[in-house]
N, C-alpha and C positions, 0 to 999 in steps of 0.2 A: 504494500500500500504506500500512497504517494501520496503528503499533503503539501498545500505550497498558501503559505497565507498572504493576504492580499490586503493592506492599509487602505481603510475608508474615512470618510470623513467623519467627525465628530462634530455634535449640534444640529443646526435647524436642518442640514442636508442628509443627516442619516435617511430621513422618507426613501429620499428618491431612491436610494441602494438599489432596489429591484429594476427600477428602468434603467439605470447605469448597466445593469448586468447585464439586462435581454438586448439592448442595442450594442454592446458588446459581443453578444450571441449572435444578432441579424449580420453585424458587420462582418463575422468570421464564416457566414454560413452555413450556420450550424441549426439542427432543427432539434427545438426542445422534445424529448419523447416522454419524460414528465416532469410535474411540475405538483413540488407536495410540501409536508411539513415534516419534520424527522422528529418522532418520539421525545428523545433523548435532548433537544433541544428546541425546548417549547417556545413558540413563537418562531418557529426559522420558516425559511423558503430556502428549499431544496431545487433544484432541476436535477436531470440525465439528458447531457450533450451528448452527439451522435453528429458522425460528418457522412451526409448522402449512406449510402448503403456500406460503410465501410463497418471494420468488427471496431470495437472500444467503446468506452463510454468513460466521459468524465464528466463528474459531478461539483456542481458547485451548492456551496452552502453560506446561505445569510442569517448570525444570528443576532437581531437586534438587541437584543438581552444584553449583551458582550461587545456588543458593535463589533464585531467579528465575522469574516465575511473570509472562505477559502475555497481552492479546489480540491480536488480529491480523485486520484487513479484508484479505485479497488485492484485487489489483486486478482488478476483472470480478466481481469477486462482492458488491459494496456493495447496500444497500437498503437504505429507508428506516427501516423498525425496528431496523435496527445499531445509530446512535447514541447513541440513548435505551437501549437493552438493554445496550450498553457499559458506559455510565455507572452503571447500576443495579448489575450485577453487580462492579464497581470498587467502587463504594460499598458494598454488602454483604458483597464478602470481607474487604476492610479492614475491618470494623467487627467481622467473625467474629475477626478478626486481634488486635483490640484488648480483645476480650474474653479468648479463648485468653490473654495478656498479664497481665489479673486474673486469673483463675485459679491464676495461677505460686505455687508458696507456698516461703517463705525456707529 
């Protein structure tokens, strides 16, 4: 198993976290094949990413609670376009992150 955490913002912008994530998703091409809530960490939003008909899945997990927000490779479900889609979509919510940040006004 593979986790990779991902800094979000803290204060009025935590809301948005979810549509950060999915326009991160639209942008990488990837089709949500669900979209739930994980027991163990009450109040999140979960997805399982999937690219086209390829094998893998990776999961990303939001958990307001925590302001904590990661991906996640299970084990048995690795493929070769995880990686590289990881790292993309890590780089692009941080930088959604950083802007949300400028936006803030005194």
């Amino acid at each position: 198993m593979i986790e990779i955490d991902i800094q979000v913002p803290v204060g009025p912008h935590t809301h948005s976290v979810p549509e950060i994530v999915e326009q991160a998703v639209a942008a990488e091409a990837l089709t949500v094949t669900m979209r739930s809530t994980l027991a163990q960490y009450p109040g999140s939003v979960h997805w399982h990413l999937k690219r086209g008909k390829e094998r893998g899945t990776l999961e990303v997990t939001w958990w307001p609670n925590r302001s904590r927000l990661w991906l996640k490779v299970a084990s048995g479900r690795s493929a070769e376009w995880i990686h590289g889609t990881a790292c993309r979509l890590k780089f692009q919510i941080e930088s959604d992150r950083q802007s949300c940040q400028l936006e803030k006004t005194p």
